[in-house]
Structures are given as structure tokens and as C-alpha cells.
C-alpha positions as CSV (number, residue, x, y, z in Angstrom):
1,X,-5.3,12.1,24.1
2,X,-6.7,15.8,23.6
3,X,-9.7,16.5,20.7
4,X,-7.3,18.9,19.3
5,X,-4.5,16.2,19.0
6,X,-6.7,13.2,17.8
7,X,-7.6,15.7,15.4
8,X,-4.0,17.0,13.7
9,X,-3.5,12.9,13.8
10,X,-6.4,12.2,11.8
11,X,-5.5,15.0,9.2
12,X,-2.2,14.0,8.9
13,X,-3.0,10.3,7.9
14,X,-6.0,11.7,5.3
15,X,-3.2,14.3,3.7
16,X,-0.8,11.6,3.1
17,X,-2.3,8.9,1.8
18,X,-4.8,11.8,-0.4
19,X,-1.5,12.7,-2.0
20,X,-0.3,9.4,-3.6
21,X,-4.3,8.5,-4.3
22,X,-4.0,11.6,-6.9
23,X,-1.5,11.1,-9.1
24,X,-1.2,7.0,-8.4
25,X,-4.6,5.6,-9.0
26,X,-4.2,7.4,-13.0
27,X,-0.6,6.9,-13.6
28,X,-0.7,4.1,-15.6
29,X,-3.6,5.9,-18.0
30,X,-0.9,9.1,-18.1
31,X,2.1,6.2,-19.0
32,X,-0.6,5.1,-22.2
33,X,-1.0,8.5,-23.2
34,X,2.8,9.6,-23.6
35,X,3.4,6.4,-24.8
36,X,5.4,4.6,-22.3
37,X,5.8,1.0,-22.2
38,X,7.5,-2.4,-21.8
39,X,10.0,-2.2,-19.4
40,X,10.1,1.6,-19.2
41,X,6.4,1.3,-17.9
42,X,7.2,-1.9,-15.5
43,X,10.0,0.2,-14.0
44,X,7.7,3.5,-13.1
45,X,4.8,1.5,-11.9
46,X,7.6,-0.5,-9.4
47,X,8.6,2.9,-7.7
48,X,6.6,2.5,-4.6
49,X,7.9,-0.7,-3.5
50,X,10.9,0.0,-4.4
51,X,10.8,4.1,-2.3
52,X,9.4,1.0,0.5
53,X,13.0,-0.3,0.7
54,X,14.4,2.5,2.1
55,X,11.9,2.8,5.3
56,X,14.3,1.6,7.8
57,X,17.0,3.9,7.1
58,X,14.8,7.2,7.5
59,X,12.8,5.5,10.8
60,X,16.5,5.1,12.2
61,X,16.9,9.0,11.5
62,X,13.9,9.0,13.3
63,X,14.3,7.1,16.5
64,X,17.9,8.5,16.6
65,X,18.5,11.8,15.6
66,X,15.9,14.4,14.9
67,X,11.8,14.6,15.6
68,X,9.8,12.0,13.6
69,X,7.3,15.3,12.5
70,X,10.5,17.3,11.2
71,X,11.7,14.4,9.5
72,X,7.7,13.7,7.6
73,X,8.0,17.9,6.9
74,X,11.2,16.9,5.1
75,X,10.2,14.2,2.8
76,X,6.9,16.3,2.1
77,X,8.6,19.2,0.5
78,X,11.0,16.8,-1.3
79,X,8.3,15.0,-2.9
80,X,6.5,18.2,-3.4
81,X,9.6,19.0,-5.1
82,X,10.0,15.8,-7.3
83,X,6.0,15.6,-8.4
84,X,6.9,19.1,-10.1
85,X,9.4,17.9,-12.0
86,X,7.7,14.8,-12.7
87,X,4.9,17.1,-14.0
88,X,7.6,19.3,-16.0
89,X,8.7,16.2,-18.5
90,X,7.2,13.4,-20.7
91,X,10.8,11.9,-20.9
92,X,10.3,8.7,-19.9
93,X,13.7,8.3,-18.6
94,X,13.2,11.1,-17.0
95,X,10.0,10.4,-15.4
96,X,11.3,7.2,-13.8
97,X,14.6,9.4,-11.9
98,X,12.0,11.9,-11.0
99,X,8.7,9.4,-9.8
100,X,11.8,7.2,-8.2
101,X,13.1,10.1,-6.4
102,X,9.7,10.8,-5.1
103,X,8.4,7.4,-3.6
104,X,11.9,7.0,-1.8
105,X,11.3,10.3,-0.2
106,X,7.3,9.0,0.0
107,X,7.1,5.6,1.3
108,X,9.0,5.6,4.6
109,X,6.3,8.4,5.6
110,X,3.5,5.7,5.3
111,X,6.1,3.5,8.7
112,X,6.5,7.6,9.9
113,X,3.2,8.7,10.3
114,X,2.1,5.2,11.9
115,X,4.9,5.7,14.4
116,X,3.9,9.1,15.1
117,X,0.2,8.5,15.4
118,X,1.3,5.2,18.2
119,X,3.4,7.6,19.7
120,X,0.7,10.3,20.4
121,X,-2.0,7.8,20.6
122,X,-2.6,4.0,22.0
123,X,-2.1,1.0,19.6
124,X,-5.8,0.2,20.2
125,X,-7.0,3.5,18.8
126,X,-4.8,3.1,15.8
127,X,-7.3,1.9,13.2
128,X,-9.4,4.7,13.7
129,X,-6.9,7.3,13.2
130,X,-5.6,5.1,10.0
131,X,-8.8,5.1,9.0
132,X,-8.6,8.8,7.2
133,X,-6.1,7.8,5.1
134,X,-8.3,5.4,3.3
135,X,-10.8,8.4,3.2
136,X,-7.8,10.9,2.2
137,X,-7.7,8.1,-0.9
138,X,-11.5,7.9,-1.9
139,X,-11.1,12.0,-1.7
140,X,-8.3,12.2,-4.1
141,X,-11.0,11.4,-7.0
142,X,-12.1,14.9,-5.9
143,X,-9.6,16.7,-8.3
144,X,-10.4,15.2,-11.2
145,X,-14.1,15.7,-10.9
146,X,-13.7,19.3,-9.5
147,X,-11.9,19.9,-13.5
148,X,-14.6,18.2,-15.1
149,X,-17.3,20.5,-13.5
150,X,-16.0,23.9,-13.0
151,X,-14.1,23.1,-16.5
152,X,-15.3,20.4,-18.4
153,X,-11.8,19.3,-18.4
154,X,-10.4,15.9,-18.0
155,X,-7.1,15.3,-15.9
156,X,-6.5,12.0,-16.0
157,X,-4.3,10.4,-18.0
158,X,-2.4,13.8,-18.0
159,X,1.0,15.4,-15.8
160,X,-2.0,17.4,-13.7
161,X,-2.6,14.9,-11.4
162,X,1.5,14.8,-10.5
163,X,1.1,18.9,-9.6
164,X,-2.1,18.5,-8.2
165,X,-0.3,15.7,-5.4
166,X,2.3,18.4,-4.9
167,X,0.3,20.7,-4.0
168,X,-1.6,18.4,-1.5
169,X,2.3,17.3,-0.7
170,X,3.2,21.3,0.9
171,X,0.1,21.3,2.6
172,X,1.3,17.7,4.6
173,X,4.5,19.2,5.0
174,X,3.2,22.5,7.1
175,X,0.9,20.2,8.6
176,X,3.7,18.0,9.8
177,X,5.1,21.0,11.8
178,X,1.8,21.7,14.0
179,X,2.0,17.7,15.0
180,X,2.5,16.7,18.6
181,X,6.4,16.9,19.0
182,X,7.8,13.1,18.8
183,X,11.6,13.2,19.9
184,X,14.0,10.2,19.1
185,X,13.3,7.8,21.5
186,X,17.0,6.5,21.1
187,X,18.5,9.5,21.3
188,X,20.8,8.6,23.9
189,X,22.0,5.8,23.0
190,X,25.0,4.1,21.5
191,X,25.3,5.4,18.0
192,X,26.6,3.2,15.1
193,X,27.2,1.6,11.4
194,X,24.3,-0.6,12.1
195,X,22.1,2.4,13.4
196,X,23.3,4.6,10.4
197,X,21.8,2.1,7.5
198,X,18.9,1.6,9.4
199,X,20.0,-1.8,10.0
200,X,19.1,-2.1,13.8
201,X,15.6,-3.3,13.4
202,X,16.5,-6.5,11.7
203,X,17.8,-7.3,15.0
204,X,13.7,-7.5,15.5
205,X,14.2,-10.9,13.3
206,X,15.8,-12.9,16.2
207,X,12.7,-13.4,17.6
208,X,11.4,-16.4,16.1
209,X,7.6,-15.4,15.8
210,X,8.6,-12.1,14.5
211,X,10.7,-13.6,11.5
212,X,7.4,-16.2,10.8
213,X,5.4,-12.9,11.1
214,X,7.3,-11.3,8.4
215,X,7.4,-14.1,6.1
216,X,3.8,-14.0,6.2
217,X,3.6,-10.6,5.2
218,X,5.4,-11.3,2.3
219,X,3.6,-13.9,0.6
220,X,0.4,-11.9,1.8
221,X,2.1,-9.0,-0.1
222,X,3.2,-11.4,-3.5
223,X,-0.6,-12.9,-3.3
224,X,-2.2,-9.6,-2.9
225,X,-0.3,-7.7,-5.2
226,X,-2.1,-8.4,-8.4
227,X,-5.4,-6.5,-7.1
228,X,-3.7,-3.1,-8.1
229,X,-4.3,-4.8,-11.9
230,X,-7.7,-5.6,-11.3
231,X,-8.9,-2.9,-13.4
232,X,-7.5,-5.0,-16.4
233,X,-9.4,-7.9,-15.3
234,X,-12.8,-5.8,-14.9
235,X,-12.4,-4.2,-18.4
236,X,-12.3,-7.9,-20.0
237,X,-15.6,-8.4,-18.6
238,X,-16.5,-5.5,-19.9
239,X,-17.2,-3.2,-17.5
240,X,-17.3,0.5,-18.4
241,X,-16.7,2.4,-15.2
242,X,-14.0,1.0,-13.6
243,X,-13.3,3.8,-11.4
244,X,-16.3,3.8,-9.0
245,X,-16.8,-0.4,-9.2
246,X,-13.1,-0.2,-7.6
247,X,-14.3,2.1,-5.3
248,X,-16.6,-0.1,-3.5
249,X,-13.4,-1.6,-1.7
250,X,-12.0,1.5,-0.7
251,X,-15.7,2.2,1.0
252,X,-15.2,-1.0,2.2
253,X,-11.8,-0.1,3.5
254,X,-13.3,2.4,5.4
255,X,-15.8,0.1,7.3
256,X,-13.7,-2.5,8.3
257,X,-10.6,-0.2,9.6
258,X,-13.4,0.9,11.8
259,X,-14.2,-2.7,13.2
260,X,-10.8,-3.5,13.7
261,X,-10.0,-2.7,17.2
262,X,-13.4,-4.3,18.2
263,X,-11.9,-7.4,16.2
264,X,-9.0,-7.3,17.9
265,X,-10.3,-6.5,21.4
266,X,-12.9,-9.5,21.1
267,X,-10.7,-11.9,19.3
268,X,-7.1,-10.6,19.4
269,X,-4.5,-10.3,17.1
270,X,-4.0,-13.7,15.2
271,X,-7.7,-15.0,14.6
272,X,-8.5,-11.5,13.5
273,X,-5.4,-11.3,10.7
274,X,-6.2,-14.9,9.8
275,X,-9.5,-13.4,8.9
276,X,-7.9,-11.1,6.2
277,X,-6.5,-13.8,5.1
278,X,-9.1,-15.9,4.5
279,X,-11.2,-13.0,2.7
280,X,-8.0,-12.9,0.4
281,X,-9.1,-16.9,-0.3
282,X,-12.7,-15.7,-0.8
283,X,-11.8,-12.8,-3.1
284,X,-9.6,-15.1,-5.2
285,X,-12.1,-17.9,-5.9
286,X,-15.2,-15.4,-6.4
287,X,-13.1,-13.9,-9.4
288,X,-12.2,-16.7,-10.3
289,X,-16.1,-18.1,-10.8
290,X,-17.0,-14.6,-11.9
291,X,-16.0,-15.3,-16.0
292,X,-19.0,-18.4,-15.7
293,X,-21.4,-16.8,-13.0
294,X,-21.0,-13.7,-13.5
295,X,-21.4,-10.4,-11.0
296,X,-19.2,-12.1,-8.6
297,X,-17.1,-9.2,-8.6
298,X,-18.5,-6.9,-6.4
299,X,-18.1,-9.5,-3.6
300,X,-14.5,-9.7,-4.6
301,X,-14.1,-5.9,-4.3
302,X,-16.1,-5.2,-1.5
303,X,-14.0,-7.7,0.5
304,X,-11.1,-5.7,0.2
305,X,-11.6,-3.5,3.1
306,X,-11.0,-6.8,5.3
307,X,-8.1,-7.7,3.7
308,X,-6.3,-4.7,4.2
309,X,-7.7,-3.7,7.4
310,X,-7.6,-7.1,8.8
311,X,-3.8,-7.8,7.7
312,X,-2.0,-5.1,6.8
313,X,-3.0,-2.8,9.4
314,X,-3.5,-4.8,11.8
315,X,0.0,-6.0,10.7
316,X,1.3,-2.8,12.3
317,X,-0.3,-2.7,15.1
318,X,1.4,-5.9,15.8
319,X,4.6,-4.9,14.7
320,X,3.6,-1.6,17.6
321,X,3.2,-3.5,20.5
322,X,6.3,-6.0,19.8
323,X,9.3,-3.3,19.1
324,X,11.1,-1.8,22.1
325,X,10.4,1.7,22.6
326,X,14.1,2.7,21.0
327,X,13.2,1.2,17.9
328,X,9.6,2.3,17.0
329,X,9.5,4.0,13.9
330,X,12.8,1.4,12.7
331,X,10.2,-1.3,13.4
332,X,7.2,0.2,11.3
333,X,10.3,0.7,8.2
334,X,11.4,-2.7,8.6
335,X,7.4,-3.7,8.5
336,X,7.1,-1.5,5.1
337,X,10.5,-2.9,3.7
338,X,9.2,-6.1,3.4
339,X,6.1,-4.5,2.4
340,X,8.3,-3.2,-0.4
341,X,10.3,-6.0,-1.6
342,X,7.1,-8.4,-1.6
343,X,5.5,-5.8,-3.7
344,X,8.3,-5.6,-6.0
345,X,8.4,-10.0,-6.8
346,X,4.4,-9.9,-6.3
347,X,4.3,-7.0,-9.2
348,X,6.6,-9.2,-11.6
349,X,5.0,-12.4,-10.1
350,X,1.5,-11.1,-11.4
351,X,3.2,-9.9,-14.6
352,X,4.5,-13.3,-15.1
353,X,1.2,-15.2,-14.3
354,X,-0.9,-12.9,-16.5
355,X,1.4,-13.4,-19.8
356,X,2.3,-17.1,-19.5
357,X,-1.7,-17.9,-19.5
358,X,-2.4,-15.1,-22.0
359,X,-0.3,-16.8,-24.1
360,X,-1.7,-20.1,-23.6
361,X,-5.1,-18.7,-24.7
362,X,-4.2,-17.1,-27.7
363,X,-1.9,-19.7,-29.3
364,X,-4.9,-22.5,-28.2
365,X,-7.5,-19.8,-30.4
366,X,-4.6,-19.3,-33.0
367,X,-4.6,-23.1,-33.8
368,X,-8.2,-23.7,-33.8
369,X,-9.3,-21.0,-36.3
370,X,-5.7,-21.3,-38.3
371,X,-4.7,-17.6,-38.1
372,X,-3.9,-14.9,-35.7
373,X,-6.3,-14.2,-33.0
374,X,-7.1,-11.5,-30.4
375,X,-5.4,-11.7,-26.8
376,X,-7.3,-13.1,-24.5
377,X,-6.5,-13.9,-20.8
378,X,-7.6,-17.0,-18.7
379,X,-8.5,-14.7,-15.6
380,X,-10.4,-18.1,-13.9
381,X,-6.6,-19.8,-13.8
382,X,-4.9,-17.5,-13.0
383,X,-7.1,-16.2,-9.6
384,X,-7.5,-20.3,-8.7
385,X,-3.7,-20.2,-8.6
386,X,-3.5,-16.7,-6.1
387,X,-6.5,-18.2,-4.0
388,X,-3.8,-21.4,-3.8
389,X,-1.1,-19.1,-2.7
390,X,-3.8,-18.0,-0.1
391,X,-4.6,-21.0,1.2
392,X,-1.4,-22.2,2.0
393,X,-0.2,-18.5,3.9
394,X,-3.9,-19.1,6.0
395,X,-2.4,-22.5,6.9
396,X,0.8,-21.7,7.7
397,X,-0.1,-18.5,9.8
398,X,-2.7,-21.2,11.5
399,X,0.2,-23.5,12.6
400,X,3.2,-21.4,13.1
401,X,2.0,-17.9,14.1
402,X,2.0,-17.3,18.0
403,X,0.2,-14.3,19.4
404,X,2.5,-13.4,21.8
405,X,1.7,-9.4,22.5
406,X,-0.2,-9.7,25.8
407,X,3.2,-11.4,26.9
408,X,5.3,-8.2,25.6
409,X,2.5,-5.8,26.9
């Protein structure tokens, strides 16, 4: 693979995951400020797993019909497109068609531009090419300080950040037409029903290990899910800046997609995944004992970066090496719609864990003192009962996960 190649690759991944970072990371501070809750809010904040579901469909239109990079300049401008109009309204209604509209046209590009970089690349060097989009997403912070300075003006919590990611979306989308050209590898082939709703990769699922593999992702997904609400969790500790605490896991991120490949090379596939795993356990139980022993929660953060680098990525790489050439980019969708639907019970799991022992807190409180009392949360039960979930996936994946790749190599 060329310098000039490796490159474009590395660009494309820090552009496209720079571009959710900016408007995502804020927009539940924006939904606050217009006012936006309940089920209203529930239903925005679910757009991205539900944009995941329809990942198989556009990675058929990829292995089939026209070049994957065409395809990601497609879905740039449309999400360009929809982040405008997003940034146009404070209808909530409105905002949910328009956010909606955008993560379906979004989310298959996270399956895409894997695809494309495994296509140009080797599955080996994946993690280091992947590694600029967790960069991409440290950099999006870069907006809203760049208005604070040059204008003492604060953007989040506003519509900026949704035409700030559209402008970061064009600039993807002409990117996307100087990347190596990637054909459909299954051009030539038969052409049907099955093909056209992206349906062909579940075929994938005959294999035995690969249905146990996606499985796991999926309760990896419901168990991790409730990190992206962390913040609520740090600010009933009461810690101030939230923002750059969180940030030690993206750092983290950083460091451990670079490790991966020598993980995997030493190790392989299953004892390094079973790793993330097992830091999931960790993170779980150190917030859990952080509310009594306080501080704990820098270890929890900064553990992230194996999680997600240890798992999910290396998750794909997985998913890579098993998928006939024909069904490539299908394979990384199919990866992402599970992704998506996990992400979808795991965000009304969480939901449902938090409130049931919020409730049991303050109606305990309620009775003791004999009138109403604050909200309060019992954070320690409620991460013992995730690290459970955790536990039992690590097992499971222990038992019943083969690493059969060098066979399929």
C-alpha cells in the first residue's frame, strides 16, 4: 500500500467519525435548551442505532452495484444536506425526521469506510487506519473552543454544532471521490430480492461460530450502552468538567487501537476480544466502588480505549477475514446492524435500569424524612448489575467462541 493511499485512508476515517463527534457528543445539552424531552428526547437520542439498521442494505449497493467511495460521497452530501435542516428548526418533531434522516444516511458509512479501508489495505493494518477516527472525535471539541477564543462565544447546547458537522460532512464527501477506486466485488453475480434488501449477509449466520459471534456483540452492545450516559453519573459525584474527564477514554481509545494488531498478532483474535471484555467487568465494578472509595473513575474511563479497541474493532476485523470477498461491505452492515439494534434495547435497557433504582432511592428517602425528597440514583447497583451482564458475555465467549480465521485465511 502507497504513502499517498495510507494517507487518503487515514483522512477518510478522521473526517467521518470528526463529523458525528461535533454535533453528537452536545446534542443532548442542545435537546435541554429548546426544551425537548420525555419521549420526544428518547426518540432523537435513538437515531444512530436506529440509521445502524439500515447498514446492510447500502453495503449490498455496495458490493453489487456501484463503487463503495461513490456510494460514502452519496451519503455525505445527504447528511450534509439533513444537518442543515436540522440546524434550520427547533421543532422537535421536526428535528427527529431531520436527525433520523441523517444517521440512516450516516451509519452505514461507519460498515463503508471499514470496507473500503480492508479493501485498499490488509486486515492487520486496520486498527491503525481506524485509529484517526477516534482522533477525528477528540478533534471535534476543536469547534467549540475555536468560538470561545476567537469569539468568546459558546456553541454548545446550540443548532451550531449541527452546521458546523455539515460542513465537515462536504468536505468527507469530496474527499470520498479522491479514494482508491473500490468496485463491487459482486458485480457479476446473480442479482436478486435477497440482494436488493440487503438480505444476503445474513446468510453469514449459517455458520455456527458466526451466529455465537454476533450474539456476543449484542449483549456487549446492551452492556456497553449505558457508558454514553456516564456523564449523568459523573455529575452526581459532582464533577464539574465533565467534558475533558470523558476525554481520558477517547485518549485512551487512541492508545489501545494502536496496540491492537500487536494484540492480535501475539495472541490472536479470541483471547485479545475476551480482553475487552473483561475491562468492560473491570470498568463496571470500579464505578460501581467509586460512590464509597471514591476517584475510581478515571480507571473506569481510561479503560475504555480497550474496550472498544479490543471488541468492537477488533469485532470487525473478524467479521473481515470471515466474509467471502462478494460480500464484504454486506458483512461490515450486517456487523453494524446488530450494532444498531443492541444499541437501541441497551439505550432503553439503561433507561429502564436507571429509573426503576432511582425510584427506589427516592421513595426509601421519601419515607424516612416524611415528605418529598430530591432524586437520587443508586449508581453502585446499578453498575454491579452491568459488570453481571459482563461476566456472563466473558463466560460465554470463553466457552462457545471458536477462533476459526486462520482456517478461513
Amino acid at each position: 500500500m502507497s504513502f499517498v493511499k495510507k494517507i487518503k485512508l487515514c483522512l477518510m476515517m478522521f473526517l467521518q467519525f470528526m463529523l458525528v463527534a461535533t454535533f453528537w457528543v452536545q446534542l443532548s445539552a442542545y435537546l435541554d435548551s429548546v426544551g425537548i424531552t420525555g419521549t420526544a428526547f428518547a426518540l432523537i437520542m435513538s437515531t444512530m442505532a436506529i440509521g445502524s439498521v439500515f447498514s446492510p442494505i447500502v453495503g449490498m449497493f455496495a458490493d453489487k452495484v456501484a463503487n463503495s467511495e461513490k456510494v460514502l460521497f452519496v451519503l455525505n452530501v445527504l447528511v450534509a444536506l439533513f444537518l442543515l435542516a436540522a440546524f434550520y428548526t427547533s421543532d422537535p418533531t421536526m428535528i427527529f425526521i431531520w436527525l433520523l434522516l441523517a444517521m440512516c444516511a450516516y451509519m452505514p458509512t461507519w460498515g463503508l469506510t471499514s470496507s473500503i479501508a480492508m479493501a485498499n489495505s490488509t486486515t492487520e493494518s486496520f486498527p491503525v487506519i481506524r485509529v484517526f477516527g477516534s482522533i477525528g472525535w477528540v478533534c471535534a471539541a476543536v469547534f467549540a473552543l475555536c468560538a470561545d477564543w476567537f469569539f468568546g462565544k459558546m456553541i454548545d447546547g446550540t443548532s451550531i454544532p449541527f452546521a458546523c458537522a455539515a460542513g465537515v460532512a462536504i468536505a468527507a464527501a469530496l474527499l470520498a471521490l479522491c479514494l482508491p477506486p473500490t468496485p463491487p466485488s459482486g458485480k457479476d453475480q446473480k442479482f436478486s430480492l435477497v440482494d436488493a434488501l440487503g438480505l444476503r449477509a445474513f446468510s453469514l449466520l449459517k455458520d455456527k461460530n458466526m451466529a455465537i459471534f454476533m450474539l456476543c456483540v449484542v449483549i456487549w452492545t446492551v452492556a456497553f450502552t449505558i457508558y454514553w450516559m456516564y456523564a449523568s453519573f459523573l455529575t452526581s459525584l459532582g464533577v464539574q468538567k465533565v467534558t475533558p474527564v470523558l476525554n481520558i477514554g477517547q485518549v485512551s481509545e487512541v492508545l489501545f487501537m494502536l496496540l491492537l494488531p500487536i494484540s492480535i498478532k501475539f495472541w490472536g483474535i479470541k483471547p485479545t476480544m475476551a480482553i475487552g471484555i473483561a475491562a468492560m467487568v473491570l470498568r463496571y465494578v470500579l464505578s460501581a466502588l467509586t460512590p464509597e472509595i471514591g476517584g475510581l473513575y478515571y480507571g473506569a474511563i481510561a479503560v475504555h480505549g480497550i474496550i472498544f479497541g479490543f471488541f468492537f474493532v477488533a469485532a470487525q476485523m473478524y467479521v473481515a477475514k470471515k466474509a467471502p470477498k462478494s460480500l464484504e461491505a454486506q458483512a461490515q452492515g450486517l456487523y453494524f446492524f446488530f450494532y444498531g439494534i443492541a444499541q437501541i434495547a441497551g439505550t432503553f435497557f439503561s433507561k429502564w435500569l436507571i429509573d426503576t433504582n432511582t425510584q427506589q432511592i427516592v421513595s426509601t428517602v421519601a419515607s424516612a424524612v416524611g415528605t418529598s425528597a430530591s432524586r437520587a440514583t443508586d449508581w453502585e447497583t446499578i453498575f454491579y448489575v452491568e459488570a453481571a451482564i459482563s461476566a456472563v458475555l466473558l463466560v460465554v465467549w470463553l466457552i462457545f467462541f471458536k477462533d476459526d480465521t486462520k482456517k478461513v485465511s
